[in-house]
C-alpha positions as a printed Julia matrix, in Angstrom:
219×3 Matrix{Float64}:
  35.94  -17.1   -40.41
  34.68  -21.05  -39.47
  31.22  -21.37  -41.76
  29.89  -22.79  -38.27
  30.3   -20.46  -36.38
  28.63  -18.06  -39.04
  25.97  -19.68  -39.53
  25.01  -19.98  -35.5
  25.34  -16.11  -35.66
  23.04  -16.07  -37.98
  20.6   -18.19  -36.52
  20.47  -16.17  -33.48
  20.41  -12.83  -35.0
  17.01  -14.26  -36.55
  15.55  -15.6   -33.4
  16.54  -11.86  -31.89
  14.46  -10.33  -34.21
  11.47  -12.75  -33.73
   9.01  -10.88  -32.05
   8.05  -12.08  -28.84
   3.65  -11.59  -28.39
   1.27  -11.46  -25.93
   3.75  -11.21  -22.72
   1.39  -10.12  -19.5
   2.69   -6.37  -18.49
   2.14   -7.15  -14.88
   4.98   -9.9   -15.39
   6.91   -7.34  -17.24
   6.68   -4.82  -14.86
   7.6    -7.08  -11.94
  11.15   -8.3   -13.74
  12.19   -5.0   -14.55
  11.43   -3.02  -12.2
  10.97   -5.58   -8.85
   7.46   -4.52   -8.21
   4.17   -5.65   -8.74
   0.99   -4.51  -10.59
  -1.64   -4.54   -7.64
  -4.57   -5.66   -9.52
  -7.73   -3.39   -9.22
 -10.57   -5.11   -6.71
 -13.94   -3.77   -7.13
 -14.69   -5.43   -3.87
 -12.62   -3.0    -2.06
 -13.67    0.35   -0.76
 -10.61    2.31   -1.39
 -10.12    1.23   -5.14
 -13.93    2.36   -5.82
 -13.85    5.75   -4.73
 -10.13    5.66   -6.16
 -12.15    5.08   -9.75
 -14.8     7.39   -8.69
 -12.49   10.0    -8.46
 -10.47    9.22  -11.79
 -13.89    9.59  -13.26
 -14.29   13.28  -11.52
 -10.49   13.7   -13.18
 -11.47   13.15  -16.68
 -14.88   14.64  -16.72
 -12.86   18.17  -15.27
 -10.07   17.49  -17.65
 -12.0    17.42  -20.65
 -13.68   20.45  -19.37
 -10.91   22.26  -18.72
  -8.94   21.13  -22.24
 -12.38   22.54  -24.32
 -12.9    25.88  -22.69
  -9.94   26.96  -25.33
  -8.25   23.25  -26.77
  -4.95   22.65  -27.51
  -3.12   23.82  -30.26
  -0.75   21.11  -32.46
   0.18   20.32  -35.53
   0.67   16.66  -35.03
  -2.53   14.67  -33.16
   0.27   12.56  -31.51
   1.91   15.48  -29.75
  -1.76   16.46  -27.76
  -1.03   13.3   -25.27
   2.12   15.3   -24.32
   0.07   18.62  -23.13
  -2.77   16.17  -21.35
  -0.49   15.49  -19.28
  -0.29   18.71  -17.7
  -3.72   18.7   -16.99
  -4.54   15.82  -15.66
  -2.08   16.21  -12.95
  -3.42   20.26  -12.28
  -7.33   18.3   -11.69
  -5.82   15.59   -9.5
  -4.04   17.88   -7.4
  -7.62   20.21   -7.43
  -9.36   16.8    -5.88
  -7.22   16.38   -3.23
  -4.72   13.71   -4.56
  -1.36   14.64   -4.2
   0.24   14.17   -7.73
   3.43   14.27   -9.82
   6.26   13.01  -12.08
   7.41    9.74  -11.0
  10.61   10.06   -9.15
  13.29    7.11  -10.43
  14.83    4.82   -8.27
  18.16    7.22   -7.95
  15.85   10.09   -6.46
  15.6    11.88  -10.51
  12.61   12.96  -12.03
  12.48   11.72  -15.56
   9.49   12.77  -17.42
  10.19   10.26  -20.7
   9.12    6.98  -20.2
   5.64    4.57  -18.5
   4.32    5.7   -16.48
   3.68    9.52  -16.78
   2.24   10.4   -13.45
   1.8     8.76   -9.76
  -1.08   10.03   -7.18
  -1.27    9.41   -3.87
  -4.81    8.3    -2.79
  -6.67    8.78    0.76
  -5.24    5.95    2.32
  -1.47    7.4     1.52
  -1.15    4.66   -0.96
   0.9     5.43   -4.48
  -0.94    4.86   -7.69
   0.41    5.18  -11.4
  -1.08    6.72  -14.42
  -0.5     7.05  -18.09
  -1.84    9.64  -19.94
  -3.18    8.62  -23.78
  -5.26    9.84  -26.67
  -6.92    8.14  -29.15
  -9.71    8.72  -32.48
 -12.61    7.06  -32.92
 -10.77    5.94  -36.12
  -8.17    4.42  -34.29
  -9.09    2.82  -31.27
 -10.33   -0.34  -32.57
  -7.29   -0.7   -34.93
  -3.99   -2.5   -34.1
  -2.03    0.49  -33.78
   0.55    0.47  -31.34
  -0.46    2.79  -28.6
   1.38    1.75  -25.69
   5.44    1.26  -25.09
   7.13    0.63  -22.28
  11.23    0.81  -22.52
  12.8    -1.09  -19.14
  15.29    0.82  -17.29
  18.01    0.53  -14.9
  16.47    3.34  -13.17
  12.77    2.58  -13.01
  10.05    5.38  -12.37
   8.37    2.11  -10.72
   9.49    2.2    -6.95
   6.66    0.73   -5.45
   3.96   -1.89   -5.81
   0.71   -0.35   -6.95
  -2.32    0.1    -8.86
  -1.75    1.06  -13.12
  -4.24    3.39  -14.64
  -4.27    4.31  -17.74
  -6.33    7.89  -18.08
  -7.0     8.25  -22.37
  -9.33   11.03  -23.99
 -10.67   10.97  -27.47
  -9.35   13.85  -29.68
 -10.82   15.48  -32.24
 -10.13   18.84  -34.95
 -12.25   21.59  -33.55
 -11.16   23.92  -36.2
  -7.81   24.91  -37.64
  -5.61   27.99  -36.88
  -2.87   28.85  -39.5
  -0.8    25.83  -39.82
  -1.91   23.96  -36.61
  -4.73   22.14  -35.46
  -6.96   22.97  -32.31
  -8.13   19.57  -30.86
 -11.02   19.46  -28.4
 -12.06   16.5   -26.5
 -15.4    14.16  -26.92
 -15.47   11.19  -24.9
 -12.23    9.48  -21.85
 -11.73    6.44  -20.72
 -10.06    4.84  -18.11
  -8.28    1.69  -18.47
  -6.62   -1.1   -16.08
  -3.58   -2.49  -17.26
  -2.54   -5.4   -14.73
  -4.09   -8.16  -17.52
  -2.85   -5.94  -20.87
  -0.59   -7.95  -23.28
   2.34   -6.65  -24.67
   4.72   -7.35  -27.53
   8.61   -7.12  -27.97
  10.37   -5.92  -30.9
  13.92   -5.81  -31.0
  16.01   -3.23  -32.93
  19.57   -2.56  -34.05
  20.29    1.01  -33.62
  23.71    3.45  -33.38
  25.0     6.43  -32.76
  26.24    9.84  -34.75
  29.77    9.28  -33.3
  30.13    6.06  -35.07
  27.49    6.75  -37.8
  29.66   10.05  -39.19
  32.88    8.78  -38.71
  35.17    9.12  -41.71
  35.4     5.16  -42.06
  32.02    5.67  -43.6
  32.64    8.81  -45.48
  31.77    9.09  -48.96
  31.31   13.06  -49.9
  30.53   16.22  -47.77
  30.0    19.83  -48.84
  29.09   23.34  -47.9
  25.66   24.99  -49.44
């Protein structure tokens, strides 16, 4: 094979894997998906008693989560049963919530953002449900991924909240954890910065095939 043209593939193998930093999510958002972050205005009305009402959300939440906690082994895994709760208290305020529906009509529950509410003025809003620990939360931990999509759960331009409750071990119950909650926050994400990482990945298909065979056996 030409040395040449080797070496060019090279060269932009390593300038795929160069991470690219600090990309604003509100552009990111708008090229994928062909809608815009609306950016939060305390000025306005609506968006205040929008964040008022969050507030109401993750005070009842974390009420709600502590009368019994929930039960993991993995910390990671208690973001996935928030979820469910959140969207039971903003249905019990009023706001009309539920799983993003994709731009082919699906709902997909994988993948940003988690949830969308309707507020009172009929208007669509997205959140993402987190976690963090106290021990965390000032680290450099990734915490936040968004994978684009052909078929976006984004469908509209809207507001981007990010709902997150600090966990914490209550007590443990045979081999799992019960995790309580102690403090929430809720977050804005129109200005957050974002990083890209490429990867190589495959499949099992062409992973197992016999080209790549050495040995198999039966226990």
């Amino acid at each position: 094979m030409d040395q040449n043209y080797l070496m060019n593939l090279e060269n932009v193998i390593k300038q795929m894997l160069t991470p690219l930093k600090n990309i604003p999510l509100n552009l990111v958002i708008e090229a994928t998906s062909g809608f815009s972050i609306v950016p939060f205005d305390f000025s306005n009305q609506n968006d205040l008693k929008i964040l008022s009402n969050l507030k109401k959300v993750a005070k009842e939440t974390g009420s709600l989560i502590n009368k019994k906690g929930i039960k993991s082994i993995r910390p990671n895994e208690v973001g996935n049963y928030i979820e469910d709760y959140v969207k039971k208290t903003l249905n019990k305020i009023g706001y009309e919530s539920e799983m993003p529906k994709t731009i082919s009509g699906k709902h997909r529950s994988a993948g940003y953002p988690d949830l969308l509410f309707k507020d009172d003025l009929g208007k669509i809003n997205y959140l993402e449900c987190k976690t963090f620990s106290i021990e965390n939360v000032s680290t450099t931990l990734r915490s936040f991924y968004l994978s684009p999509s052909n078929d976006s759960k984004i469908t509209e331009a809207a507001h981007h909240f990010v709902i997150s409750f600090e966990v914490y071990v209550y007590k443990k119950e045979s081999d799992k954890n019960i995790y309580k909650i102690k403090s929430w926050k809720i977050l804005t994400v129109e200005k957050l910065l974002v990083d890209v990482k490429y990867e190589f990945n495959s499949d099992n298909l062409r992973l197992y095939s016999k080209e790549h065979l050495l040995a198999e056996g039966i226990i």
